[in-house]
N, C-alpha and C positions, 0 to 999 in steps of 0.2 A: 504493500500500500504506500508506506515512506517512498520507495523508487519509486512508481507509478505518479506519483506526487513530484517527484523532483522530476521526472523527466516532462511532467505537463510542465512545469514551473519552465524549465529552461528552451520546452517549444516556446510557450509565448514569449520569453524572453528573445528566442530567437526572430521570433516573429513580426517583434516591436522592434527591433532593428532592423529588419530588412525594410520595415515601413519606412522608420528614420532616414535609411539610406536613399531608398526611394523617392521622401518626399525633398532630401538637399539636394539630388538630382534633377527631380524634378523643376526647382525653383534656379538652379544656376542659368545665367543669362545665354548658354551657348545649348542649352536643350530649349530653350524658350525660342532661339532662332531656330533650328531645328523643325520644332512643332507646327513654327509661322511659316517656313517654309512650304514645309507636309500640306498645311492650309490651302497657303497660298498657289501653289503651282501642282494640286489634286488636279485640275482640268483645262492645263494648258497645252495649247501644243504650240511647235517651236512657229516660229516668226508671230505668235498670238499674245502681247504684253497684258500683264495683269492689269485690272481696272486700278485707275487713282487710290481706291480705296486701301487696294490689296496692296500697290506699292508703298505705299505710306506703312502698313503694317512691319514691311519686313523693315525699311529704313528706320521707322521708332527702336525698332528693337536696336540694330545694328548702329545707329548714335551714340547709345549709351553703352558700351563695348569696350572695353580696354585692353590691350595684351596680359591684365591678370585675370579675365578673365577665360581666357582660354590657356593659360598654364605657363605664359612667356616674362622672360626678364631681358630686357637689352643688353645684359651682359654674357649671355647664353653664346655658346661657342659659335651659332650660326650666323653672328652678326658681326663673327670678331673681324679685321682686316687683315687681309692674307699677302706677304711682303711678295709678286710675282709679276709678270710682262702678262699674264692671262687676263680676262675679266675674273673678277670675281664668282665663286660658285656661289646659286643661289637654292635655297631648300624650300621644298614647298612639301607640307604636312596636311596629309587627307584626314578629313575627319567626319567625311561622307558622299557619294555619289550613288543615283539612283536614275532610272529614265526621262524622270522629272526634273530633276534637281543636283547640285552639286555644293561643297560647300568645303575650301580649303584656306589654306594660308599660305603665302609668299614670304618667304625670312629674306629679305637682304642687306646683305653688307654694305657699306659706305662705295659707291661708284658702280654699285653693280644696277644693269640695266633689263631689263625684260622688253627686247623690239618691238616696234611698231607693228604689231598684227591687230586681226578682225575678230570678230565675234557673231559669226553667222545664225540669224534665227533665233534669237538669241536676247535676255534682259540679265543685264549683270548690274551688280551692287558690289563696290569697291570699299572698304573702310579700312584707313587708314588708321592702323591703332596706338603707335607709336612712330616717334622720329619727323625727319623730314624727306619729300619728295617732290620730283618735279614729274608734272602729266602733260602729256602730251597729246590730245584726241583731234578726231577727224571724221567728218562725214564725209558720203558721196555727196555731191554738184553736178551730176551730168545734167541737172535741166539747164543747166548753161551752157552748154555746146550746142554750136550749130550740129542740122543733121548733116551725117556723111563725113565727119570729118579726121584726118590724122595730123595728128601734132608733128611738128618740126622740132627735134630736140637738141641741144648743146649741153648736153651732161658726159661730158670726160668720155666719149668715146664708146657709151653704153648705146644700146640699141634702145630707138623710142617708141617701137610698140610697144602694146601693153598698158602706154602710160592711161593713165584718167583721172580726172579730177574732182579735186576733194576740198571741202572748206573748214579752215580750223575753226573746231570747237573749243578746243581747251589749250591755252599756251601758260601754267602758271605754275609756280611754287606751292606745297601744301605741307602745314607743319601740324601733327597733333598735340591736342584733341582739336577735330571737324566735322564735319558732317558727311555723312557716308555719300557717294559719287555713283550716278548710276547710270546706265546707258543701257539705250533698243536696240531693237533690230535693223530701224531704218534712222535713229538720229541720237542726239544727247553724249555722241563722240564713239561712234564705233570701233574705230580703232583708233587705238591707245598705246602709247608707251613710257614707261614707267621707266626715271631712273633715280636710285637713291643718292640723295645729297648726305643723308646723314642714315647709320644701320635702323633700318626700319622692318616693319609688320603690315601686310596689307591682306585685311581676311577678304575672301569672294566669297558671293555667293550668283552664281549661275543659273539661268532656266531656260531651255533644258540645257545639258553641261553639253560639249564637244562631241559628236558621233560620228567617227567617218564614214558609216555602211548608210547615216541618214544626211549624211551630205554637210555636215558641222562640223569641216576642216580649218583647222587653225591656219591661214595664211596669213605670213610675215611680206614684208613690205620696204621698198626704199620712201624714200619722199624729196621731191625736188623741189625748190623755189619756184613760183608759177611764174617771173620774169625770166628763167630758162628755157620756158617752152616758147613756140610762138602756135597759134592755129589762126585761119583765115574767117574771118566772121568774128571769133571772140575777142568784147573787149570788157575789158573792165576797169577803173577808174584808177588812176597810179596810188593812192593814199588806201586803196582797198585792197591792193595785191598783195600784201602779206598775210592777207584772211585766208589764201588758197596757196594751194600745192598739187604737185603733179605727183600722183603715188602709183608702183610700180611692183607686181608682183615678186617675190622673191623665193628662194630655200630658205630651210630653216638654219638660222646663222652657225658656223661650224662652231662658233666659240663661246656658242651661248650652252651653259652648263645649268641643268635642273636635277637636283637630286632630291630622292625621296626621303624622309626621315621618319621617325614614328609621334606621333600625336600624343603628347602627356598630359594634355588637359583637361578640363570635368570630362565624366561619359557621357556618351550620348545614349539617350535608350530608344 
């Protein structure tokens, strides 16, 4: 009876801990993005952006976000600076992808850059959570081209097909704490590139993430001054030409280094 009694005693005990554990799970800021997500992009499909409402959800949550939040300290080896002629490697830690949705972190080090690519089909939320960084975005502009037309290019001997034109969205410095940065499928700076100024953290979250078999290839990119091109019909005002650029298919850069690491922050359930 005494055993039968201490082994009840120590199921509920066990029991009121697992609730415990569950319920400081449940309430950490990185299962709550998580959930919002789950929410949010249940019935999306790719090039389909969430309503105003839904985007606003996930951006509340990812505002108030910090890198103690999801288990990071800036002095953490992946931010350290690496004495080398390479770029810096830069690590990026999964802490979930699913058909819907995706949701990691970018660690880099001081100079390290992630290229100018796209984001096909695609609603992405950027929060920068510590550090500082420089963004760089872009949309397409082809309703500014005449029809039929091919650019004449003077870029160092590169070949000018390919080129097309794009209007910047975003030319500026960002230091945290900010406000989380989000961009569509067709505007709000589709392609982007990130280079740190100082070791920084930049969590994503994605909808739907990258698929290559659904046509959600990450293509990198050059970008040329638009007073390098010339096209016959196009003009635009000299004081507005720094707004655009000629961006041009690429490989993915041989020196651009991404490694995986493991995720040490709350769980996700």
């Amino acid at each position: 009876m005494m055993t039968e009694k201490i082994n009840r005693k120590g199921n509920e005990n066990g029991e009121l801990k697992k609730k415990r554990q569950r319920r400081k799970i449940g309430t950490s800021r990185v299962q709550k993005l998580y959930g919002t997500c789950k929410q949010v992009f249940a019935n999306c499909k790719p090039g389909v952006v969430p309503s105003p409402e839904n985007v606003e959800l996930v951006k509340a949550v990812l505002d108030k976000m910090t890198e103690a939040d999801v288990g990071l300290r800036p002095n953490m080896p992946f931010f350290k600076s690496t004495v080398s002629d390479k770029p810096p490697k830069i690590i990026y830690l999964h802490l979930h992808e699913c058909d819907k949705f995706s949701i990691g972190i970018f660690c880099l080090p001081p100079k390290a850059v992630i290229p100018l690519h796209n984001h096909p089909g695609m609603t992405v939320f950027s929060k920068l959570l510590f550090g500082k960084m420089h963004i760089k975005s872009y949309d397409w502009a082809d309703n500014l081209l005449p029809e039929s037309t091919t650019p004449n290019a003077n870029i160092s001997d590169r070949d000018c097909t390919g080129l097309r034109l794009a209007k910047l969205k975003v030319n500026s410095k960002f230091k945290a704490p900010c406000k989380t940065s989000i961009l569509y499928p067709a505007d709000g700076g589709n392609m982007h590139c990130f280079t740190a100024k100082t070791a920084c953290a930049v969590l994503d979250v994605l909808g739907p993430p990258y698929c290559d078999p659904e046509g959600r290839h990450c293509q990198y990119y050059y970008d040329f001054p638009f007073a390098n091109i010339s096209v016959n019909g196009l003009s635009v005002p000299e004081e507005e030409q720094s707004e655009y650029a000629w961006l041009k298919e690429r490989e993915k850069p041989e020196d651009l280094t991404v490694a995986g690491a493991l995720y040490s922050g709350p769980n996700l359930v």
